[in-house]
N, CA, C and O of each residue as an XYZ file, in Angstrom:
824
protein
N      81.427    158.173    199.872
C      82.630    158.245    199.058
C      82.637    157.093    198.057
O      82.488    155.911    198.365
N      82.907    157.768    196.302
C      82.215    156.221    195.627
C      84.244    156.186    195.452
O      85.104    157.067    195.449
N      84.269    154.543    195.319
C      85.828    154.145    195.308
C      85.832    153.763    194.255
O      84.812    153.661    193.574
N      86.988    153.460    193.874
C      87.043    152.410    192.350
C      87.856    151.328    192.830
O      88.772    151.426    193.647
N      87.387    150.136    192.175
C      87.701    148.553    193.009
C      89.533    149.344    193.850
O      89.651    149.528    195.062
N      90.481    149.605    192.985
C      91.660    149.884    192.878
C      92.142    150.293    194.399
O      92.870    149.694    195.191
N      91.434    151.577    194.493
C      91.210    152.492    195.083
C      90.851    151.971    196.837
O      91.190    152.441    197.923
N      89.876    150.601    196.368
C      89.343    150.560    197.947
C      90.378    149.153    198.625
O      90.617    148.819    199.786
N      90.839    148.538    197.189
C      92.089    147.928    198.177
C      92.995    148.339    198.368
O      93.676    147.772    199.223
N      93.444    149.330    197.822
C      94.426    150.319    198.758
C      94.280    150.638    200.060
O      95.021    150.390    201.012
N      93.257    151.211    200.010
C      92.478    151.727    200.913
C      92.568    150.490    202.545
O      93.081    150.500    203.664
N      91.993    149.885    201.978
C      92.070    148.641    202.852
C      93.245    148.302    203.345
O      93.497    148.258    204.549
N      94.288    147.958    202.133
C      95.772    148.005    202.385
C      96.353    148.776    203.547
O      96.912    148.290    204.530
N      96.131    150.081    203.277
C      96.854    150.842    204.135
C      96.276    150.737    205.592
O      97.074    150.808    206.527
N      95.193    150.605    205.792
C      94.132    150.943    207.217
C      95.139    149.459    207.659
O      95.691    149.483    208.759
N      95.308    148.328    206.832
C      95.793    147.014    207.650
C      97.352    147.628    207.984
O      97.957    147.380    209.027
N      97.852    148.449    206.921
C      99.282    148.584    207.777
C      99.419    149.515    208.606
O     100.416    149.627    209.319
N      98.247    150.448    208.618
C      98.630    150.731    209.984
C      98.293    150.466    211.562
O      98.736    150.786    212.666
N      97.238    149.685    210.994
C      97.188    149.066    212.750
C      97.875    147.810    213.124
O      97.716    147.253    214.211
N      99.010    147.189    211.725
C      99.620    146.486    212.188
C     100.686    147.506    212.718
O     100.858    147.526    213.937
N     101.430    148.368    211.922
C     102.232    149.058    212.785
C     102.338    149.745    214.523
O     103.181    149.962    215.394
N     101.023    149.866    214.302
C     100.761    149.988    215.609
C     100.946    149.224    216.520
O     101.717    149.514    217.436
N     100.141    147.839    216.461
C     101.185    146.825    217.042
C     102.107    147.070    217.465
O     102.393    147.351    218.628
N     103.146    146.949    215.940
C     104.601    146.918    216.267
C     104.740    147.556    217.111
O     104.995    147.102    218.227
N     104.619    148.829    216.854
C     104.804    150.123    218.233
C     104.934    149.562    219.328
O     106.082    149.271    219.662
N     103.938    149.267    220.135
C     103.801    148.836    221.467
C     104.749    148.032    221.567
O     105.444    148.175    222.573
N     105.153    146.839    220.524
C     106.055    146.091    221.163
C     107.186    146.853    221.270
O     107.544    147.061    222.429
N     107.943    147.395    220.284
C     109.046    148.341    219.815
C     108.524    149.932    219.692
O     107.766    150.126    218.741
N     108.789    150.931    220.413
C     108.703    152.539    219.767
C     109.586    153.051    219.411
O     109.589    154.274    219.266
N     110.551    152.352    219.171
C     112.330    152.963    218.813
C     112.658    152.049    217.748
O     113.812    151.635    217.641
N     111.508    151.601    216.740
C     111.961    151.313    215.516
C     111.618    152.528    214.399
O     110.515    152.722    213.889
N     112.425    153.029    214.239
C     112.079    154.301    213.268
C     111.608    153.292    211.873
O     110.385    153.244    211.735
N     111.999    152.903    211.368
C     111.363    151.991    210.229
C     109.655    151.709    210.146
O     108.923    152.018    209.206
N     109.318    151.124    211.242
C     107.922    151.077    211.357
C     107.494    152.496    211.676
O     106.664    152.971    210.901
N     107.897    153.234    212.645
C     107.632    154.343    212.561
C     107.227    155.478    211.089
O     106.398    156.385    211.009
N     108.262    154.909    210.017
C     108.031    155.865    208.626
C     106.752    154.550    208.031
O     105.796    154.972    207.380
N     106.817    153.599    208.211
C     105.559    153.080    207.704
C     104.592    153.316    208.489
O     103.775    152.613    207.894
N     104.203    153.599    209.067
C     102.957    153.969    210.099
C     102.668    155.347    209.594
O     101.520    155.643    209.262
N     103.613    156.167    209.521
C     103.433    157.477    208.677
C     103.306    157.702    207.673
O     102.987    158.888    207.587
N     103.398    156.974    206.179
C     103.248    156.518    205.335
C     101.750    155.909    204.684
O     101.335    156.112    203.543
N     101.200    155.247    205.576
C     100.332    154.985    205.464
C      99.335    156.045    206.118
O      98.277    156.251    205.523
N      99.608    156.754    207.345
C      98.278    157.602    207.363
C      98.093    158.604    206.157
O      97.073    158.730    205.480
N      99.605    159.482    205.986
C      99.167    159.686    204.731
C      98.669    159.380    203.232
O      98.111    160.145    202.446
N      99.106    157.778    203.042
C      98.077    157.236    202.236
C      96.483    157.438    202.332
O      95.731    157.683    201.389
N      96.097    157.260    203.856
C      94.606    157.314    204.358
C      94.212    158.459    204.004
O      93.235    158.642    203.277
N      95.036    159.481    204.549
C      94.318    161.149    204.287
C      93.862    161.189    202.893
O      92.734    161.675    202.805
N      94.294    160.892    201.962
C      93.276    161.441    200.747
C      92.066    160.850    200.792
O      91.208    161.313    200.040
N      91.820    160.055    201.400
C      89.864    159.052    200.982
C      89.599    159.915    202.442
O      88.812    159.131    202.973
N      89.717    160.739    203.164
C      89.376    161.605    204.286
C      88.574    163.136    204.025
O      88.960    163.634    202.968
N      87.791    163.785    204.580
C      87.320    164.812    204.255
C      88.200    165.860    204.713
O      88.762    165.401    205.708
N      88.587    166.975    204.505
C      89.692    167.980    204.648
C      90.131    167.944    206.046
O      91.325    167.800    206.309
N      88.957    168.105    207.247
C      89.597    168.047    208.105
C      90.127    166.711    208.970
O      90.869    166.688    209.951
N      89.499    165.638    208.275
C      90.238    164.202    208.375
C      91.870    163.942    208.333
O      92.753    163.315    208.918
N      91.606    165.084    206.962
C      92.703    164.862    206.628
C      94.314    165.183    206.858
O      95.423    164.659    206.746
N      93.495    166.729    207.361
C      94.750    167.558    208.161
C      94.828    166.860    209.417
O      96.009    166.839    209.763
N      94.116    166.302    210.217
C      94.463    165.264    211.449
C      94.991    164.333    211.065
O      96.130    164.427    211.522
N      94.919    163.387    210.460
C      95.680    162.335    209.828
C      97.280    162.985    209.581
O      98.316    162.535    210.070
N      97.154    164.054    208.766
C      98.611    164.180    207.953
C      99.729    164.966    209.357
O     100.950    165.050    209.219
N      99.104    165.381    210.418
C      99.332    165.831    211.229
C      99.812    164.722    212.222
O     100.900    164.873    212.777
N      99.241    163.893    212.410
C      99.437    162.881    213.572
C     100.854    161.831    212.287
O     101.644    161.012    212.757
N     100.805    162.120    211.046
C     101.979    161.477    210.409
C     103.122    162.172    210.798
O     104.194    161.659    211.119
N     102.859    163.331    210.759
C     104.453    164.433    210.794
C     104.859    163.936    212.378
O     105.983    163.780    212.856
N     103.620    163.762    212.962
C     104.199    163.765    214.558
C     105.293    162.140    214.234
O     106.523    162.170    214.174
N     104.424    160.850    214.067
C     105.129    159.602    213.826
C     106.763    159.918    213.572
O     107.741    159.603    214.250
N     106.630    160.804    212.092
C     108.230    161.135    211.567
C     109.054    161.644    212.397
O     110.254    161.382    212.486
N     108.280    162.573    213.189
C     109.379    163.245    214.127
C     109.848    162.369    214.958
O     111.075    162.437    215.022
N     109.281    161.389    215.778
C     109.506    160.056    216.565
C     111.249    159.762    215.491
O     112.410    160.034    215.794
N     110.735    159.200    214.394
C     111.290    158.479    213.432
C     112.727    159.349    213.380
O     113.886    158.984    213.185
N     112.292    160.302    213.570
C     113.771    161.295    212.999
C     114.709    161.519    214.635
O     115.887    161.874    214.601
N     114.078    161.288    215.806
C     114.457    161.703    217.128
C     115.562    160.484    216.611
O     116.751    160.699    216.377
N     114.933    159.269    216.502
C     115.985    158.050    216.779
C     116.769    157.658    215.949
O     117.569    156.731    216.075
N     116.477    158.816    214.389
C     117.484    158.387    213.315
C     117.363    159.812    212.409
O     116.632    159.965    211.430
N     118.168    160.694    212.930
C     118.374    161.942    211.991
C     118.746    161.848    210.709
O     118.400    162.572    209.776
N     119.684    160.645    210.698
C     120.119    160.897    209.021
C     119.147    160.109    208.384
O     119.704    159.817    207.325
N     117.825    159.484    208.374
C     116.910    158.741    207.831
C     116.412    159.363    206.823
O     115.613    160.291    206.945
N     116.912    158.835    205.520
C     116.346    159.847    204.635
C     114.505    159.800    203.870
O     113.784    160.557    203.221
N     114.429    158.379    204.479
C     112.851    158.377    203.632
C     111.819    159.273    204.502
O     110.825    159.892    204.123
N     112.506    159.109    206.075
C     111.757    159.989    206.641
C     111.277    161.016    206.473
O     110.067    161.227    206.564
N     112.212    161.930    206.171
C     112.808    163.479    205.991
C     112.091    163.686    204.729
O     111.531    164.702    204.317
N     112.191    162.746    204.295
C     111.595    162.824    202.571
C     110.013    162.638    202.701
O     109.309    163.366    202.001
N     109.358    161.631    203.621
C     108.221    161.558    203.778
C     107.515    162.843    204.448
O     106.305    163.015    204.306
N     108.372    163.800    205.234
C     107.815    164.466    206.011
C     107.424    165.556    205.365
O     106.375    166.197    205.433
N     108.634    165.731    204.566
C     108.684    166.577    203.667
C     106.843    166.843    202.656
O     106.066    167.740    202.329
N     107.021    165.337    202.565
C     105.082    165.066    201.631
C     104.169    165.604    202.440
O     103.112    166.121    202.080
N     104.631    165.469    203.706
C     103.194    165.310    204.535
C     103.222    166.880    204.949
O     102.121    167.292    205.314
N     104.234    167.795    204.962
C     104.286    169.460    205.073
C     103.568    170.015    204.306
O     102.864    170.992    204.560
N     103.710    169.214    202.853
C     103.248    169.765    201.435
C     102.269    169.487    201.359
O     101.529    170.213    200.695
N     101.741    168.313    201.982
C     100.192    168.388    202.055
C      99.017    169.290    202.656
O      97.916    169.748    202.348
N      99.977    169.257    203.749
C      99.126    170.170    205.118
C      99.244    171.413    204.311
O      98.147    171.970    204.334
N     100.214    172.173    203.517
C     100.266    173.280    203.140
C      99.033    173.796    202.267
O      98.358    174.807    202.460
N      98.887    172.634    201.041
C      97.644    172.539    200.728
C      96.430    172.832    200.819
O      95.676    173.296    199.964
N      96.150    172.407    202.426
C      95.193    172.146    202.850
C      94.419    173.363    203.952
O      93.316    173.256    204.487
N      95.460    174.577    204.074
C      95.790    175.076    204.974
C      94.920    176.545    204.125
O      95.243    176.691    202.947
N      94.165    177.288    204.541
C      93.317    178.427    204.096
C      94.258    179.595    204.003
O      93.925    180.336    203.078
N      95.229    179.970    204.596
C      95.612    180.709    205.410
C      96.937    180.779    204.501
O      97.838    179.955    204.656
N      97.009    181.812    203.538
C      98.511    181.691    202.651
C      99.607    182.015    203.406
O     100.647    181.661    202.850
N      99.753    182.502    204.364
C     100.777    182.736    205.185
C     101.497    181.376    206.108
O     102.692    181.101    206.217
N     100.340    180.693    206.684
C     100.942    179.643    207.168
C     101.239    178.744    206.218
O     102.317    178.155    206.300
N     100.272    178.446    205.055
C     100.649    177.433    204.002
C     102.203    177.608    203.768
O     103.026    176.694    203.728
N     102.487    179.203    203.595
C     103.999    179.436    202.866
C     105.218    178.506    204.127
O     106.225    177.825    203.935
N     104.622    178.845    205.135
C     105.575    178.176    205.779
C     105.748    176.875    206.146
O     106.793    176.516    206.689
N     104.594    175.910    205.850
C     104.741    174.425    205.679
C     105.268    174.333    204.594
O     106.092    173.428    204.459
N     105.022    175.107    203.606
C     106.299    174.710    201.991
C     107.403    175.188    202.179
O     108.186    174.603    201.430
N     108.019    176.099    202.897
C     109.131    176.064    203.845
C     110.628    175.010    203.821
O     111.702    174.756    203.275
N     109.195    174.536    205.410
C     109.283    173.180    206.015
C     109.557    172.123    205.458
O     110.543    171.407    205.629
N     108.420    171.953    204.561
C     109.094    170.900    203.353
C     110.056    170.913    202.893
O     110.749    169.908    202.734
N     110.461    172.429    202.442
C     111.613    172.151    200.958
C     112.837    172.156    202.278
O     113.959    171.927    201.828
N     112.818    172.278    203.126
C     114.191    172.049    203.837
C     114.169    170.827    204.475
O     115.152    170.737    205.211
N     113.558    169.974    204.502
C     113.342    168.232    205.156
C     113.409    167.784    203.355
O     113.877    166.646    203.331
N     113.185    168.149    202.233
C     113.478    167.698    200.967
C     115.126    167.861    200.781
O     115.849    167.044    200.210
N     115.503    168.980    201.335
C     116.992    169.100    200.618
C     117.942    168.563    202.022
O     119.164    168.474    201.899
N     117.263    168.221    203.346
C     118.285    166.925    204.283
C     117.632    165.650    203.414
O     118.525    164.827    203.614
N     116.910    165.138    202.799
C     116.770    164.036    202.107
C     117.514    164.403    201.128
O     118.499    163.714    201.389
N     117.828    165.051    200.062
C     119.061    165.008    199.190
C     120.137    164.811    199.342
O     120.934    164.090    198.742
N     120.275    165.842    200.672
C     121.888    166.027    201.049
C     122.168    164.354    201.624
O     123.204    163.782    201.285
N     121.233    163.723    202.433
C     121.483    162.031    202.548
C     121.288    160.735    201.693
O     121.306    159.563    202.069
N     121.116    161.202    200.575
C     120.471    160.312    199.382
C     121.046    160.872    198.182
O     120.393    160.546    197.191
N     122.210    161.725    197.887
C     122.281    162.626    196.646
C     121.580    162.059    195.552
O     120.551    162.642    195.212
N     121.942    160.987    194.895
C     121.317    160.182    193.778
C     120.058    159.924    193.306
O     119.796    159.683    192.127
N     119.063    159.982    194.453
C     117.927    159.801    194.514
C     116.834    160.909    193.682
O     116.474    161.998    194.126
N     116.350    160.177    192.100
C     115.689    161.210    191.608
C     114.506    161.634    192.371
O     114.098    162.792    192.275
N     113.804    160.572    193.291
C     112.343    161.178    193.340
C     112.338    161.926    194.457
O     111.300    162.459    194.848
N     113.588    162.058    195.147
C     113.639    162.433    196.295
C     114.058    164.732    195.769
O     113.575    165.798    196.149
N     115.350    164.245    194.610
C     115.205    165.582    193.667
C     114.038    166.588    193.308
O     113.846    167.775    193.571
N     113.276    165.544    192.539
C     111.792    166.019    191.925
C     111.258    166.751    192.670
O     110.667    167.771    192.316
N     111.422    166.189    194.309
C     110.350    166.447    195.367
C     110.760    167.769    195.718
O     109.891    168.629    195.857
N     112.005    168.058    195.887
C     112.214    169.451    196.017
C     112.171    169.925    195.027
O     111.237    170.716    195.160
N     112.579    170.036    193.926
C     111.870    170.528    192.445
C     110.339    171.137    192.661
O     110.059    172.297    192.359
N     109.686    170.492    193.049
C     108.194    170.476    192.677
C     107.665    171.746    194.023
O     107.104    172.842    194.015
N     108.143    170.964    194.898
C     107.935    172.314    195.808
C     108.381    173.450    195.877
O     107.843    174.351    196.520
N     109.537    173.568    195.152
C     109.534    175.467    194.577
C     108.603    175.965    194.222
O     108.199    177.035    194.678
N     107.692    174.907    192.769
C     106.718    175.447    192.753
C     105.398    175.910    192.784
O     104.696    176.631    192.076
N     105.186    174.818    194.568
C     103.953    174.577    195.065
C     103.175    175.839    195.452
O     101.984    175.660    195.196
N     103.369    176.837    195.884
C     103.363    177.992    196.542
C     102.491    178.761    195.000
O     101.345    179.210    195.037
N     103.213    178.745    193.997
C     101.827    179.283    192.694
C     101.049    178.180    192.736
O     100.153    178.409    193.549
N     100.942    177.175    192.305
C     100.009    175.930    192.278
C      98.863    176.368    193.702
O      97.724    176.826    193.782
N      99.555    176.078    194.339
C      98.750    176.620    195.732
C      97.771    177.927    195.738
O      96.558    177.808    195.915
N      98.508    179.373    195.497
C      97.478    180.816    194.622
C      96.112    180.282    193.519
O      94.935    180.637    193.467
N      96.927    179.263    192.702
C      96.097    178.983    192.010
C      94.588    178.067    192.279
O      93.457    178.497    192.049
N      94.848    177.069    192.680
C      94.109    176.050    193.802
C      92.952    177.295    194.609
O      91.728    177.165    194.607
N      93.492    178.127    195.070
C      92.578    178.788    196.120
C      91.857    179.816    195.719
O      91.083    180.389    196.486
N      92.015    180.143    194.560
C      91.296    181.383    193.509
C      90.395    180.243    193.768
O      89.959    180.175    194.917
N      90.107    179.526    193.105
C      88.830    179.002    192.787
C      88.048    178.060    194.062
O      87.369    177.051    193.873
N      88.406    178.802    195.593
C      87.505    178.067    196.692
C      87.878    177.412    196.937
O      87.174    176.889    197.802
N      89.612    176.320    196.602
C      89.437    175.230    197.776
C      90.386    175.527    198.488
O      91.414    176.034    198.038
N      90.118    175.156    200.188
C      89.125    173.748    200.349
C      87.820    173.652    200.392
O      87.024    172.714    200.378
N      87.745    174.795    200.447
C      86.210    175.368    201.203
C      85.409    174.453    200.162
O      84.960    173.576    200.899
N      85.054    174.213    199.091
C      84.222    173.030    198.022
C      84.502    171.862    198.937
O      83.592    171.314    199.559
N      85.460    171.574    198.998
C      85.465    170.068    199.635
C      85.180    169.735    201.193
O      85.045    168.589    201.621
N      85.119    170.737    201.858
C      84.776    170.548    203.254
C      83.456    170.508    202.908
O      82.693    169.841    203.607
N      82.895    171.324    201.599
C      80.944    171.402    202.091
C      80.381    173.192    202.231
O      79.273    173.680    202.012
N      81.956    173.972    202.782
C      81.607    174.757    202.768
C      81.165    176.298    201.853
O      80.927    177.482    202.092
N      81.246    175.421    200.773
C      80.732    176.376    199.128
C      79.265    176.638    199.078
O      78.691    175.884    199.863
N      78.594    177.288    198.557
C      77.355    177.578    198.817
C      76.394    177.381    198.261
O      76.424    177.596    197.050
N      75.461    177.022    198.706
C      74.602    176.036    198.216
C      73.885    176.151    197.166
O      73.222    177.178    197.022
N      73.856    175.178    196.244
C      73.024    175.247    194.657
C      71.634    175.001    194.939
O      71.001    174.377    195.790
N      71.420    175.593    194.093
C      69.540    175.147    193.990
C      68.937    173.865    193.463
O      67.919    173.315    193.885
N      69.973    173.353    192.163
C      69.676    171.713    192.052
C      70.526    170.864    192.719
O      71.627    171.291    193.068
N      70.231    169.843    192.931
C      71.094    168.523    194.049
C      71.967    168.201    192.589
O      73.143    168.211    192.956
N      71.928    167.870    190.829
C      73.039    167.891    189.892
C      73.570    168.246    190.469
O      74.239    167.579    191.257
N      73.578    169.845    190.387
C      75.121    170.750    190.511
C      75.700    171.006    191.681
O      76.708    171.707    191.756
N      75.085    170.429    192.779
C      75.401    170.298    193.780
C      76.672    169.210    193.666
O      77.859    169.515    193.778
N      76.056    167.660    193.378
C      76.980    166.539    193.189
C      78.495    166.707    192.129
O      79.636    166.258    192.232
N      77.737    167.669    191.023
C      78.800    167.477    190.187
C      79.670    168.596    190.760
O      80.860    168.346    190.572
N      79.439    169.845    191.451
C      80.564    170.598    192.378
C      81.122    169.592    193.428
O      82.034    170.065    194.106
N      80.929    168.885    193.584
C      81.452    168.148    194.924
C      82.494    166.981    194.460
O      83.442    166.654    195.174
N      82.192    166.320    193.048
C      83.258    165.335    192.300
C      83.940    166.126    192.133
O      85.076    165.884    192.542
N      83.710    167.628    191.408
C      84.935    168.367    191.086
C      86.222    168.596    192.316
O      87.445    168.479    192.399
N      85.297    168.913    192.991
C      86.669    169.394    194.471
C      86.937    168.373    195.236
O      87.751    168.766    196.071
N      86.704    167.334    195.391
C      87.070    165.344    194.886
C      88.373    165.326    194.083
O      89.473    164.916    194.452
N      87.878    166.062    192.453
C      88.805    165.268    192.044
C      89.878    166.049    192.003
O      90.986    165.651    191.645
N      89.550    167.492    192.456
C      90.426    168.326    192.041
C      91.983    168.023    193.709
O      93.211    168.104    193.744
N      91.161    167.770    194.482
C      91.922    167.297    195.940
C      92.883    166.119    195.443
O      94.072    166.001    195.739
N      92.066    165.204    194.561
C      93.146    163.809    194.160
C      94.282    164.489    193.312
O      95.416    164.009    193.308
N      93.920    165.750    192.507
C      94.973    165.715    191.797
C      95.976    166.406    192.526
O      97.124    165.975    192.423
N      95.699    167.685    193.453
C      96.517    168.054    194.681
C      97.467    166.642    195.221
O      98.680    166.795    195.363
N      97.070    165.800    195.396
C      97.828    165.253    196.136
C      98.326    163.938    195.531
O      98.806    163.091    196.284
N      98.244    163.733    194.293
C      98.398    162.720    192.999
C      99.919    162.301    193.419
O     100.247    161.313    194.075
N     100.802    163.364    192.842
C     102.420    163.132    193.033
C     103.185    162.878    194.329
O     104.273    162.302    194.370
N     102.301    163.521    195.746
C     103.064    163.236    196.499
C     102.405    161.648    196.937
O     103.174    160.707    197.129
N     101.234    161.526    197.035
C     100.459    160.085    197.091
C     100.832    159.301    196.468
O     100.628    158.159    196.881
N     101.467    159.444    195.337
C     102.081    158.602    194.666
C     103.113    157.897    194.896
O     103.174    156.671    194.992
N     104.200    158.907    195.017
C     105.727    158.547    195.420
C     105.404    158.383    196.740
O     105.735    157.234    197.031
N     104.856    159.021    197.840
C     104.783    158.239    199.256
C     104.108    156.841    199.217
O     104.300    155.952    200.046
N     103.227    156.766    198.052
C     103.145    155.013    198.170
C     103.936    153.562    197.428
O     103.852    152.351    197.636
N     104.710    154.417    196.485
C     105.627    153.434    195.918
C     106.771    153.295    197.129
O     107.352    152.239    197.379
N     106.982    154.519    197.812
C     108.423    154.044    199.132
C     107.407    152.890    199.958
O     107.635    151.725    200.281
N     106.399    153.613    200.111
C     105.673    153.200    201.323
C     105.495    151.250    201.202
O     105.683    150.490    202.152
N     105.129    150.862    199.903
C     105.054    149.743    199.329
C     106.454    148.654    199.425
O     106.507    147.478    199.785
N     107.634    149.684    198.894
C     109.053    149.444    198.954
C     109.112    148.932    200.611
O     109.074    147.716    200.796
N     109.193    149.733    201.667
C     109.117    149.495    203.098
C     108.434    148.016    203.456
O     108.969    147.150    204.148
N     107.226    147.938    202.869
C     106.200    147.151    203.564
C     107.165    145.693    202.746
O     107.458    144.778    203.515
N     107.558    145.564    201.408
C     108.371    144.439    201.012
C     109.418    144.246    201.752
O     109.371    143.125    202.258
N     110.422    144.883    202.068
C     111.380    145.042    202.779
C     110.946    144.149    204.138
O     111.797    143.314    204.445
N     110.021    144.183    204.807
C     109.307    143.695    206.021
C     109.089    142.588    205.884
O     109.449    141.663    206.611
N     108.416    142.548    204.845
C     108.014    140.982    204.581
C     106.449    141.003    205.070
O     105.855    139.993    205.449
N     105.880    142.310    205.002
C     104.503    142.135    204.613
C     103.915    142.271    203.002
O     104.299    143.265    202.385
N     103.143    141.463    202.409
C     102.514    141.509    201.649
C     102.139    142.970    201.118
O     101.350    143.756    201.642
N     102.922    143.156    199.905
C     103.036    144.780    199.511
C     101.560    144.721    198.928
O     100.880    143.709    198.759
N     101.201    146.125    198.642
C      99.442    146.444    198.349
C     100.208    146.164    196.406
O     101.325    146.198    195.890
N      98.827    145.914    195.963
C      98.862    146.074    193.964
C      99.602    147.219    193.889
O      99.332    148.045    194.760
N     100.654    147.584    192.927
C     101.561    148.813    192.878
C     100.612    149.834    191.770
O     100.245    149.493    190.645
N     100.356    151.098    192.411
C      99.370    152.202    192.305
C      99.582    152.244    190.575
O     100.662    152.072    190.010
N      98.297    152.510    189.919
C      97.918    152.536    188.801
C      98.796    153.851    188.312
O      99.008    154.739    189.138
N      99.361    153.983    186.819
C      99.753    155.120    186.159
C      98.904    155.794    186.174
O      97.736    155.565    185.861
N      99.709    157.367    186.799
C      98.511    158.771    186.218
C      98.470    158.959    185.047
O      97.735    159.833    184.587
């Protein structure tokens, strides 16, 4: 996986917050706060992950949130984070039937983050955007993914077009997951200040 400097201290960033969170855990499991940063950050991790990295990762986040949400229902970054991490898995998911119902999932953990945050644009957007994930999604899968990015596309005769199919469904995965990676890492960043850990460099403009 080639990184860009940016990219791999993030990267780094996040892997440190979450095994500090983890920590925390053990000492505390009924801090929902660390709990949405621990979730936060795996889904930061899942994008530098290979598909099915990634659906384990974004999977073991939703589980964290649910923790997070047992001990604080009206938590709205939660609800809002979980919301990312539905929309991801939906993504990621072959199967248009189940995808439809993680975008669902999402847009109703997006609109209990509204209904607890009214004001909140990015929390708006987020349900905005997932109305219209579900074409984005049709579209995305006409052309093979995930199947390019797992490996499982079929094999070229030169190693070029091999590499340059494989940056494509790379980059085409970063841009899948650009907006919600985004805004889950500016909260996620927000959280980690709040703590009084050392926030990561704040993520480069798309």
């Amino acid at each position: 996986m080639d990184l860009q400097p940016n990219e791999f201290d993030r990267l780094l960033f996040f892997e440190h917050a979450r095994k500090n969170a983890e920590a925390s855990y053990a000492n505390n499991p009924l801090d929902a706060d660390n709990l949405t940063r621990w979730a936060g950050a795996l889904l930061e991790l899942s994008q530098f992950q290979s598909v099915p990295e990634s659906k384990k990762m974004i999977l073991d986040s939703i589980s964290k949130l649910e923790e997070a949400l047992l001990i604080n229902p009206k938590k709205h970054d939660a609800l809002w984070c979980i919301g990312n991490a539905y929309t991801s898995h939906a993504f990621l998911n072959p199967n248009q039937d189940e995808a439809k119902d993680y975008f669902d999932k999402a847009s109703v953990y997006f609109q209990q983050a509204v209904n607890e945050d009214p004001g909140n644009e990015l929390y708006l957007k987020s349900l905005e955007v997932t109305a219209k994930a579900p074409e984005l999604y049709s579209e995305i899968h006409k052309h093979g993914f995930p199947q390019q990015a797992t490996g499982a596309a079929e094999p070229s005769t030169s190693s070029g077009t091999k590499t340059s199919k494989k940056k494509k469904s790379s980059d085409l995965k970063y841009d899948i997951f650009g907006w919600i990676i985004l805004a889950v890492g500016i909260v996620t960043w927000v959280g980690f200040a709040k703590s009084h850990v050392p926030p990561p460099p704040p993520p480069p403009p798309r």
